[in-house]
N, C-alpha and C positions, 0 to 999 in steps of 0.2 A: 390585503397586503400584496406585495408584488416583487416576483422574482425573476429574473434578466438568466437566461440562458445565452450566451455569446459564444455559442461552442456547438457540433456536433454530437449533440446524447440523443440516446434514444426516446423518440418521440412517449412514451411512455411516463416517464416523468412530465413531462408537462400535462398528462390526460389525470394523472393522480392527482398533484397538485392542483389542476380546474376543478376538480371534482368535490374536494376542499374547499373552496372559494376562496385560492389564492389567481390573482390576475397574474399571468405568465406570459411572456416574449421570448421565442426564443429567435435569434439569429443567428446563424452560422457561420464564420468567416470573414466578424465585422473586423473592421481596422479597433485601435484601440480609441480612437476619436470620438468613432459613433459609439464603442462600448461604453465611452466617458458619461457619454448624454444620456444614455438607455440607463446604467446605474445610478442617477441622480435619483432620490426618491426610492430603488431599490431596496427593500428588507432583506435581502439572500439573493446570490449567484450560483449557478450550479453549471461545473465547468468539466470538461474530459482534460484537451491537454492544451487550451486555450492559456494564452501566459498572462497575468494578474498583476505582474510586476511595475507596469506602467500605469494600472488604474489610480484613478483619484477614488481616495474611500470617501465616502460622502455620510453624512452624519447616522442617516438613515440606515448605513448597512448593519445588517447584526449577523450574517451567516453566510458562510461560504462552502457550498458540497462539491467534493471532488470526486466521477465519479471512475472512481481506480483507487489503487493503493496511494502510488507517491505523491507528493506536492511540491514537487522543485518548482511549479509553474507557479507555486500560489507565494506572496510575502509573508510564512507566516510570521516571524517575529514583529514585524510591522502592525499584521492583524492582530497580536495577542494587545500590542500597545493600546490598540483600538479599542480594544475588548469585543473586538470581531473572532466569533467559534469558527473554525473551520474542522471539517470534516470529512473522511475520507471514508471508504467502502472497505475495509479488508475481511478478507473471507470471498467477497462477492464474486470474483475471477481466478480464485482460488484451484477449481476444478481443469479449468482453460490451462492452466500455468501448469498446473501439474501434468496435464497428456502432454504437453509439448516437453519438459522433462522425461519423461519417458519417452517421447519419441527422441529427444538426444545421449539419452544413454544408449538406445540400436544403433543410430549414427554413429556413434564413438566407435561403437567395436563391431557393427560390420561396416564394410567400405562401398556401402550403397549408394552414395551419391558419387563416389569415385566412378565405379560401375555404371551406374546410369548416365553419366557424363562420356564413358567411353562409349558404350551403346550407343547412345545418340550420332557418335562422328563415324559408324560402321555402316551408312547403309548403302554404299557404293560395292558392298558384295552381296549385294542382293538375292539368288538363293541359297547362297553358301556361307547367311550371315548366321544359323546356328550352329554349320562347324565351326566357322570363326571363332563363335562366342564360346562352342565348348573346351575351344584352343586356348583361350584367354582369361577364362573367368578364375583361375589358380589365382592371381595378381591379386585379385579382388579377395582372398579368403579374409574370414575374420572370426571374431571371438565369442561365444554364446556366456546371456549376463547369468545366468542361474549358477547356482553354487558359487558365484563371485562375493565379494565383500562391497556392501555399498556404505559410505560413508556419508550420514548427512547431518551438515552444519545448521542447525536451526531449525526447532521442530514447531514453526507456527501454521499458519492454516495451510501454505504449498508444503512445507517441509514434513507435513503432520501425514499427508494425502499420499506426498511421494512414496514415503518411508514403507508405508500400509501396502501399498499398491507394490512394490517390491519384494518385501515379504511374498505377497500372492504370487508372483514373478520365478520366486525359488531364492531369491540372493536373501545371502546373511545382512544383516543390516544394523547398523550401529550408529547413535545418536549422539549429537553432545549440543545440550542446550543449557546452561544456567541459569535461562532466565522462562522454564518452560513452564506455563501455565497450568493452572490443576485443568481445567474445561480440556486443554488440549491431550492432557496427558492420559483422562480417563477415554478420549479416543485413540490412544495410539497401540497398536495391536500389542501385547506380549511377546510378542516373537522381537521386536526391535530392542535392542540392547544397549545399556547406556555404556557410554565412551568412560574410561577413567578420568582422560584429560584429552582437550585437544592432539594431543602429540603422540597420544595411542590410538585415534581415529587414524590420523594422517600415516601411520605407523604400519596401520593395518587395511587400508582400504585399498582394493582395486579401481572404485570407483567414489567419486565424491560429487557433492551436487551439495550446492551454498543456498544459503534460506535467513539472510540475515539484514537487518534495516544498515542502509548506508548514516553511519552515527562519525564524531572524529574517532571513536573508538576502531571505527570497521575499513576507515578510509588507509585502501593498500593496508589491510589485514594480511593479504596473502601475498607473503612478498618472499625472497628471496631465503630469509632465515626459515619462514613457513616449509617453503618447497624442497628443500634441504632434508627435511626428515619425511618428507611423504615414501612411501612405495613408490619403487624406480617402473616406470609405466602407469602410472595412473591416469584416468581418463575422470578430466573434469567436468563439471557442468554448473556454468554460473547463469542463474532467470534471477538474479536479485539487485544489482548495478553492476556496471563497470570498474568504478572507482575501488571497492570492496577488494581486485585484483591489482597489483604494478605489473602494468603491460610490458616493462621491459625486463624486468626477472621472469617474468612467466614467457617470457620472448625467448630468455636466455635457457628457462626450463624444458621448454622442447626440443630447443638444439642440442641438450646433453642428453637426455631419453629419459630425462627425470619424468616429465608428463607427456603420455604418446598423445592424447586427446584433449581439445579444448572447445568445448561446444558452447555457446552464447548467444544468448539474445541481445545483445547492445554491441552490435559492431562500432568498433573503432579504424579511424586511419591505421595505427601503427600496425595490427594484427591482420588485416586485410592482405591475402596472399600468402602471411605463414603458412609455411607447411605444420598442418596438426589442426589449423583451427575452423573449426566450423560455426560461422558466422551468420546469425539469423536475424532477418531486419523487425527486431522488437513486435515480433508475432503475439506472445506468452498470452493476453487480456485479447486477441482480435478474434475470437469467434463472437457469434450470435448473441450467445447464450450469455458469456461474460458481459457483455455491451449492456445487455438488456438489463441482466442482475443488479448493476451497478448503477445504471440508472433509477431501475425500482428502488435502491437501498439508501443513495443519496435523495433523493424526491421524500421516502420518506421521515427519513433523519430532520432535514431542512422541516417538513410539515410537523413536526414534534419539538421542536423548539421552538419554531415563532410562535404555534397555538397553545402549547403547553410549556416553553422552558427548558424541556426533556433537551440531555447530552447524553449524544452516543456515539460511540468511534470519533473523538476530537485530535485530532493532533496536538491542541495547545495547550485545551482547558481538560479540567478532572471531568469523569462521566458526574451525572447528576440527574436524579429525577426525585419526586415528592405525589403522589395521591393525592389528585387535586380536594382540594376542601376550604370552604370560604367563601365569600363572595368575589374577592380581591385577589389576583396572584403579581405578588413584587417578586422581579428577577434582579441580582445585582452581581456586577462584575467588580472587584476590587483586590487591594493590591494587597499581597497575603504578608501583614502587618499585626501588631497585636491591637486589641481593643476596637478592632474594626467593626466585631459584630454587637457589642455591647455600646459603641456610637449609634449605630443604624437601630437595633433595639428601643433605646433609649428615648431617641426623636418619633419612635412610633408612637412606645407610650404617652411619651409626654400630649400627643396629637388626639389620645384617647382610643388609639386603636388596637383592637383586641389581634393579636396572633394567635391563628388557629393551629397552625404546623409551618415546621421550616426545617429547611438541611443546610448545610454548607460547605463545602468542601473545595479542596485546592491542589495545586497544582504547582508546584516551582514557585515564581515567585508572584502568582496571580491565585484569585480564590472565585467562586461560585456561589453565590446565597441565593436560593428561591427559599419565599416566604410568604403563606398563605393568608390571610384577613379575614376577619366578620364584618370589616363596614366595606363601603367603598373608598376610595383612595382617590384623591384629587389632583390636579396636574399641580397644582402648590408644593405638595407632600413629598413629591416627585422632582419637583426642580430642588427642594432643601436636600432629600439626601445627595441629587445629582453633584450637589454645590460640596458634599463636603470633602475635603481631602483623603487622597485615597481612591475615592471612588471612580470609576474610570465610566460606567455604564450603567443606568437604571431604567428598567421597562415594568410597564407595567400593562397584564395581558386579562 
């Protein structure tokens, strides 16, 4: 099988997957022309922040690993029509995203890059630049986070990490998630406190730091009615999108001293230059360590679905996995309908084939069947169910 890297990941992913005896390409930097030709025949891509949007899907693709959280680069609505999985890494940069949150909550409230910006334009008082600095350094005071109130919006894998790491910090800490996982929740230290409602985080917090998926739900969640009832001096911290923010209420939020601080990793034109905001060029995922993780986690995803079927961290489709058993593993993508699995059942039997295990599960308005065998399965067997309505994708591994 054979998978088209078109992107800069880490070489690491492609030594797993050889290792595997999947045939792997990777090229860096191609235009989307040559990425056209290289994905013909492709079974999975596996992309950083290369953009997808212009590929031709070609029959053959069954998997796309992205290796990061978001997939604005990827089509997926387009892939799910396909019945192409795409897949993403979360947790993987998890760790990365979180020091760099922490390092924007010290930004917010001490004036160290103010300071070090000044430093730098003093050295024409050359040995009398530490009275200088002991003359000036007042300007620069700031504010220590311990015994402060942190507020954080969403407690998934960064928001889970931040909150924890705060706590250790000395700040009181306060959570509001509705949609927070058990797995997450039995990591989150006792000390963090859940929120009543949104409007008593923003109520109570000195500091706030956002951890939430860009959904139409979240897009300019933080608008102008939001900011209204926060604590008058709050120092923000958005590593989750921009859009999640309106740039020009939170424009108008600092000019009244509703929010003294606005730290970010997704600079935009309109905020570039405000006074308050500290703008960072989408660092959160750029160490080592994330790069490497993320590749290791996409590489292995991709190699568990084409050899086994196995779904994990999908953006589009339900997770899914089965203990292989059988001679025969049928995978089917189809349109989550009634009668669907009692069609596909049906035509087995009718074929004389024994089903050993099967699962099925779905997803919005798409569904998942892996289904085990005692005989072997013939490309016949395979083109009838491909053939029948409903059915978007039939493999058999």
């Amino acid at each position: 099988m054979n998978v088209i890297i078109p992107d800069k990941v880490s070489a690491t992913s492609k030594r797993l997957l050889e290792a595997q005896g999947f045939v792997v390409t990777q090229k860096a930097g191609i235009g989307i022309d040559e990425a056209n030709t290289l994905a013909k025949g492709a079974d999975a891509l596996i992309v950083r922040s290369y953009s997808l949007h212009e590929l031709s899907f070609h029959l053959s693709l069954k998997a796309i690993g992205r290796a990061g959280a978001g997939v604005n680069n990827i089509p997926v609505e387009g892939c799910t029509k396909k019945g192409v999985v795409v897949f993403n890494t979360p947790g993987a940069n998890a760790n990365a995203v979180k020091e760099l949150v922490l390092c924007g909550l010290l930004l917010s409230s001490r004036q160290i890059i103010d300071g070090v910006n000044w430093t730098s334009g003093q050295k024409e008082h050359g040995e009398n630049l530490l009275r200088e600095v002991e003359k000036n350094k007042g300007q620069f005071r700031g504010s220590e986070i311990a015994g402060k109130t942190l507020g954080v919006v969403g407690l998934g894998a960064v928001g889970m990490l931040v909150a924890n790491d705060a706590v250790a910090l000395g700040m009181r800490v306060i959570g509001h998630d509705p949609y927070l996982s058990v797995d997450n929740a039995w990591h989150l230290s006792k000390e963090v406190k859940k929120a009543e409602s949104l409007d008593s985080l923003l109520s109570q917090s000195d500091y706030l730091t956002i951890h939430v998926p860009l959904l139409d739900s979240t897009n300019r969640m933080f608008n102008a009615k939001l900011f209204a009832k926060m604590k008058r001096g709050i120092r923000i911290m958005n590593f989750s999108r921009y859009e999640i923010i309106s740039g020009a209420d939170l424009i108008a939020a600092l000019g009244s001293g509703i929010v003294a601080r606005y730290v970010t990793d997704f600079p935009t034109h309109d905020l570039l230059g405000v006074k308050g905001v500290i703008a960072i060029p989408h660092l959160g995922a750029s160490t080592e360590e994330a790069e490497e993780n993320c590749a290791v986690m996409a590489a292995k995803q991709i190699a568990a679905f084409l050899k086994e079927g196995t779904i994990t961290n999908s953006v589009n489709f339900p997770d899914c996995s089965l203990p292989r058993g059988g001679k025969t593993r049928l995978t089917l993508v189809n349109l989550n309908v009634p009668k669907m699995i009692e069609k596909i059942t049906t035509a087995l039997g009718e074929a004389n084939l024994n089903i050993t295990d099967m699962v099925n599960k779905s997803r919005g308005d798409i569904a998942y069947t892996i289904i085990d065998l005692d005989q072997e399965v013939d490309d016949e067997m395979v083109s009838e169910l491909g053939s029948f309505e409903g059915i978007v994708k039939v493999r058999k591994i």
